[in-house]
Structures are given as C-alpha cells and as structure tokens.
N, C-alpha and C positions, 0 to 999 in steps of 0.2 A: 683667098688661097684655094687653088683648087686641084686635086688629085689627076694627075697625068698618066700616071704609070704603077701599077701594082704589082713586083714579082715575087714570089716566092724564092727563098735561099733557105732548104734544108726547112727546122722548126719556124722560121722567122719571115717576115716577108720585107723587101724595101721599098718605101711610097715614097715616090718623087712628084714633087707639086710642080705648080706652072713658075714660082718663081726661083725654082731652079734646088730649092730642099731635098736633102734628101733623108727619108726619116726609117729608120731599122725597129719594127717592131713585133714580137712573137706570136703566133699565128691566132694563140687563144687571144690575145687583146685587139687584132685585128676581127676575131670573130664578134668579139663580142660589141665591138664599136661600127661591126657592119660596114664597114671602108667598102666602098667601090669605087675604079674609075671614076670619076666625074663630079666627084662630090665634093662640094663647097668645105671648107674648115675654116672657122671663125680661132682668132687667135684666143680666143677662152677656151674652146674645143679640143684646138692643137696643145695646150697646156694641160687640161684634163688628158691627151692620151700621153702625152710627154709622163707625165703623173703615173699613171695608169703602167705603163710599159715598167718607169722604176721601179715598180712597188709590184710587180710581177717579179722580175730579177733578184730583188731582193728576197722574197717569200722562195723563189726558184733555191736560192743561195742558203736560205734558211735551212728547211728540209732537209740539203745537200749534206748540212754540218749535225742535222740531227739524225742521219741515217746511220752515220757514222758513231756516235755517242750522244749520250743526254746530256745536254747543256742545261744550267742556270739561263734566267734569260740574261742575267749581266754578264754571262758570257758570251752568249748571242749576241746581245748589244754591240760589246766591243768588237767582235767579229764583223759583222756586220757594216761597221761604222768606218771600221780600216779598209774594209773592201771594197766598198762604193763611193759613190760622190755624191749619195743620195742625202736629204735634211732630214736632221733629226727627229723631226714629228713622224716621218713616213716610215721610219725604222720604230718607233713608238708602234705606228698603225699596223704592220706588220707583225710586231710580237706580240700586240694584244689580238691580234685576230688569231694566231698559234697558240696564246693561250684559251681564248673560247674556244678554239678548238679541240683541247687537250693534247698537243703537240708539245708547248709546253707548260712542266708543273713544278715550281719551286723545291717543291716540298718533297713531291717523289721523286726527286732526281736528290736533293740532299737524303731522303732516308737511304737510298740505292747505294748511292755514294759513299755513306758512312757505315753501311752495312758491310760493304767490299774494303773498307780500310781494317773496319773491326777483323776481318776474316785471316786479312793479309798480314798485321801484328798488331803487337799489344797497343793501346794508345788512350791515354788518360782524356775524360768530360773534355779538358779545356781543350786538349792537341785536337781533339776530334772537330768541336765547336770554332776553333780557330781556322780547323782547315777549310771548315764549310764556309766559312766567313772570308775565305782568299778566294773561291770560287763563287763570292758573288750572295753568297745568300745573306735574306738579312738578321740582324742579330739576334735578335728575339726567336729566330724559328731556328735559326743554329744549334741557340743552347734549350731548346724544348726539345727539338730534336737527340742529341748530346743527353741530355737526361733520361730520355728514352731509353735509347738503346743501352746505354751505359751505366744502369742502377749501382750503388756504390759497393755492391757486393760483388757484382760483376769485374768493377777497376782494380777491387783488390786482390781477386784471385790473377787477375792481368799483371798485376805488380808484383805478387809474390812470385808468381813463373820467369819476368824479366831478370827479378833481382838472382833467383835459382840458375837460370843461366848465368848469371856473370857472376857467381860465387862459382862457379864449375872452371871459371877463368882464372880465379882468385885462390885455388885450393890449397898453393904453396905458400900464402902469405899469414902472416897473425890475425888476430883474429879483430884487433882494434882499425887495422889497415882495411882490412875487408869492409869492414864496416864505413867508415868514409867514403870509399870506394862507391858500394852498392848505395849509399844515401846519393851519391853526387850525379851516379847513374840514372836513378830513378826519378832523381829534382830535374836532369837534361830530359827526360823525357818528358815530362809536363804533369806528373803525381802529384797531388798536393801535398803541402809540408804535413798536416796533420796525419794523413793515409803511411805515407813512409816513416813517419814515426810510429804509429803503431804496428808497420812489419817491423820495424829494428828491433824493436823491447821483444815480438814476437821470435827472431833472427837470432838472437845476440842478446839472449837474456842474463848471461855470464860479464857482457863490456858494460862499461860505463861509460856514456857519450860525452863529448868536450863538452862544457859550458855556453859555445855558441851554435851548437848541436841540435839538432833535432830533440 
C-alpha cells in the first residue's frame, strides 16, 4: 500500500493510498510516523498508526474531561469507554500513561473530593467513604481516606449541629417525639448507632428511650 495523497484539514491531515484508503489522522501522529507522499505502508505499519491515531484521540478526550474536573480513573474509564470504539487495553494504556504522568491521582482527587463534601454538609465516615466508593475509588483507600478527614471527634460535633438544626424544627413538639425524630434523622444520614446514642443521653437526658432504641 502506498501513500498517494497527503492533505492537511485543519489539526489533521487525510492520506489516501493507491488502493483507494482513505485514512484521517492528527498532525502530531503524522509527524511523528514521518508520512510522506510515497511511502510504502506494510499492513503491520497501517495497524500501528491505526493504533497510534486511537490512542491519541483518546489521551485528546482524556485531558478534555480532566480540564474540566478531577476524575477517578474509574471515572475516566467509563467515560472513555462510552466514547469511543477504542479496546479496552488502549484505554488501560492511556490512563496509565495520565497516571505516570500525574494527570491522574486516585487518592488526591478522593481527598479533594471528600474535603469539598465535608465543607458543603455534615456527613458521617461511612456517607463520606460510600460516596468515594460510587466515584470509583477503591475501598481500602476510601475508608483510610474517611478516617482521615473525619476523626470521631470531628463526626460528632457534625452530628450534634445536624441534630441542633432539626430540634430548631421540632420546637413545638414533646420531648419523647423529638427524640425519635432527631435518632431517625441522624441514623438517614449515615451516624453510627453507637455516636447518636451518645448525643441522645447527651440531648435528652430527662427521656427514657424505647426498648428498641438507641
């Protein structure tokens, strides 16, 4: 197969061969594969820039979505993966090349991540570690993460403030109601049972809890 025609369109250039191909590929991968006029392409060749061109597109595609925010790479992946028609090894090659790059970093996109959730409201170890765990990260560095930020002295002044607000809700009602209330509140928000039993007795040192109570 042999190169007929080389033009330039815009970033990309299109080579059309003698047997009538026509191949669209971006200017950096025509540089770097040194295309001229005339030049013979063995179909291992043609595959290598076939190769080469996706796997440009992709890294192009990458970048595009991390200019915009920091990604997980299992967010990337998936991104990725719906976007193109490229194989999954080369989308592999691609975000391990972003991550030697430090383009992407698991870890500092979840401490970032969990840092801007902590800022935005309250949210107990698990809710934090779950959410980083829906974004891809993996489990172990979720909840190391999650313990970090969120020492247990930290989740309880977070829980006493939630429950404060919704006792500010609750001002009209008794005081055994309230209590329910602010337990069932604090258990939807992801508190652990032992943490909101020690605000309750703290809360509501006058009620006596149900039997299957806190």
């Amino acid at each position: 197969m042999r190169i007929v025609r080389i033009r330039r369109e815009g970033n990309s250039c299109s080579i059309l061969t003698d047997t009538g191909e026509l191949l669209r590929c971006p200017l950096p991968i025509v540089a770097d594969f040194r295309l001229r006029k005339g030049d013979e392409l063995s179909p291992e060749q043609l595959a290598e820039l076939e190769r080469a061109t996706q796997r440009w597109h992709l890294r192009t595609a990458a970048l595009r979505f991390l200019a915009r925010r920091a990604h997980s790479r299992a967010e990337l992946r998936r991104k990725l993966l719906r976007r193109a028609s490229a194989p999954a090894e080369l989308v592999e090659d691609v975000l391990n090349a972003l991550e030697r790059e430090g383009y992407l970093d698991d870890a500092a996109y979840a401490r970032e991540f969990a840092q801007s959730l902590i800022r935005r409201k309250a949210a107990s170890a698990l809710q934090l570690e779950l959410e980083l765990r829906r974004r891809g990260i993996e489990p172990a560095l979720a909840q190391s993460i999650a313990a970090e930020l969120l020492p247990e002295e930290l989740v309880y002044e977070q829980a006493r403030r939630a429950a404060q607000r919704k006792l500010r809700l609750l001002a009209a009602q008794p005081a055994d109601k309230q209590r329910r209330a602010v337990a069932g509140y604090l258990a939807r928000q992801g508190f652990p049972a032992s943490l909101i039993g020690k605000l309750l007795r703290e809360l509501f040192p006058h009620t006596t809890p149900d039997a299957d109570e806190w």
